[in-house]
PAMIVEX-407258 format. One record per residue: residue in one letter; z, y, x of N, C-alpha, C in turn. Coordinates in steps of 0.1 Angstrom, whole numbers, plus 5000, padded with zeros to 4 digits. Layout:
<atoms>
AZYXZYXZYX ...
</atoms>
This chain:
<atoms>
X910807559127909707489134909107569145 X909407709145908807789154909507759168 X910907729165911207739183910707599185 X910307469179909607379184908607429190 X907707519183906307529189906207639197 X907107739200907207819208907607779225 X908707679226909007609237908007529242 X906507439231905507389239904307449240 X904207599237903107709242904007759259 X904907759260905907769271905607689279 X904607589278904807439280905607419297 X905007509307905807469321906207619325 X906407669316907207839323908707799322 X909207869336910207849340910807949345 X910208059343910508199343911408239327 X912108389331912608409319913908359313 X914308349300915608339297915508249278 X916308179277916008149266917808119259 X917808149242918808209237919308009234 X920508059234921307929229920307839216 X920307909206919407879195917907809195 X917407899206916407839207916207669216 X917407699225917907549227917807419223 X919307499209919707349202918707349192 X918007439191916907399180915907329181 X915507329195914407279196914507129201 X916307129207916906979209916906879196 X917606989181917606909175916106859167 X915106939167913706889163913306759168 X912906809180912906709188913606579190 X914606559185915006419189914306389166 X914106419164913806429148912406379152 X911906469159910206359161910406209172 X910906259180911406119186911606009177 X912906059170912905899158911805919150 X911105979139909605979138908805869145 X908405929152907805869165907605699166 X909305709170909505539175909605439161 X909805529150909405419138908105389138 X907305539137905705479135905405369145 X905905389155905605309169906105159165 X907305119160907605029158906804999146 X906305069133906004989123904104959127 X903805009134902404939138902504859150 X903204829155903704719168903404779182 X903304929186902504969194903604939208 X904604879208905604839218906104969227 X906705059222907005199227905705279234 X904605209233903405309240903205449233 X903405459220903205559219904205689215 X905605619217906805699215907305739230 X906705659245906505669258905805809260 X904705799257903905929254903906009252 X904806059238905606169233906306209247 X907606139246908506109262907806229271 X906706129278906606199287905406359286 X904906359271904606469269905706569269 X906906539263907906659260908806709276 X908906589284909906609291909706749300 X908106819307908106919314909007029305 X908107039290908807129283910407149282 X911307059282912607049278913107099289 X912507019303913107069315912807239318 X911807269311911607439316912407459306 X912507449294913807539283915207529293 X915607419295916907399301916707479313 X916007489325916107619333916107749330 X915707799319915307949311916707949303 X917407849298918907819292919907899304 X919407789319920307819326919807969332 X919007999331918708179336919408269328 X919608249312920408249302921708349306 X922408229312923908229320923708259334 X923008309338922708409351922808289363 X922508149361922408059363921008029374 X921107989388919907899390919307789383 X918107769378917707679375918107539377 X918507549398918707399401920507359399 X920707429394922107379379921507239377 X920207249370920007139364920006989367 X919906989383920706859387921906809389 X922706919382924006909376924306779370 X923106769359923706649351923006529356 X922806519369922606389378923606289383 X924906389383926206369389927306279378 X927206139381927906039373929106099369 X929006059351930206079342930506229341 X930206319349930706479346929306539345 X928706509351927306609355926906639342 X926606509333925906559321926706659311 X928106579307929206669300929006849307 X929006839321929006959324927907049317 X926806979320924907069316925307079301 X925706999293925907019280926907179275 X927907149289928807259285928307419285 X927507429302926507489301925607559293 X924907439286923907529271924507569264 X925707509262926407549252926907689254 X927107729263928007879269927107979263 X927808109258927108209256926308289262 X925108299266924508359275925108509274 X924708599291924808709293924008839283 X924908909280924109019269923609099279 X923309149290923309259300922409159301 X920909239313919609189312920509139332 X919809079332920408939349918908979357 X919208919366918008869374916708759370 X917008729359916108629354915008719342 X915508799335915108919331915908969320 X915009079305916409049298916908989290 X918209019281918508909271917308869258 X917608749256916708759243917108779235 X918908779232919208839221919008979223 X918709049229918509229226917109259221 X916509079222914609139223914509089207 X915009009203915308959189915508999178 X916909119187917709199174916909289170 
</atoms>
């Protein structure tokens, strides 16, 4: 539960580098409150208003993890309009997170796995 709550104390840093793990973890949480979410939403009739909310509470955060991903891979940030690009773009940004980030500290600063271990 920590890399959930550690990515929304982060809430719009876009500096830095962030580990694959902390990624998919916080991906897969997250879509875990999302469905949460849009049940409660659905079982009191609130008509996506309040699973909209979430939405747009989480999105700055996700978008700064995915830039700190792509600093990761010694990557510019604006990679990220990568997955704008019909039918490849997304498959690509997924390929992306998925890639092993650089062990050597980059220009983004250093690894998190070295700050970890």
């Amino acid at each position: 539960m920590h890399y959930y709550t550690d990515v929304l104390k982060k809430y719009a840093d876009f500096s830095g580098r962030a580990r694959r793990q902390e990624f998919w973890m916080f991906f897969l949480f997250n879509i875990a409150v999302a469905i949460v979410v849009a049940i409660i939403d659905a079982v009191i009739g609130a008509n996506m208003v309040i699973y909209g909310l979430y939405i747009l509470a989480v999105i700055v955060p996700c978008i700064a993890l995915t830039v700190r991903r792509l600093h990761d891979l010694g990557k510019s940030g604006w990679w990220y309009f990568i997955g704008f690009v019909p039918l490849v773009g997304g498959i690509w940004l997924i390929v992306l997170t998925a890639t092993e980030g650089q062990p050597n500290p980059n220009q983004y600063g250093p690894s998190p796995k070295a700050v970890h271990a």
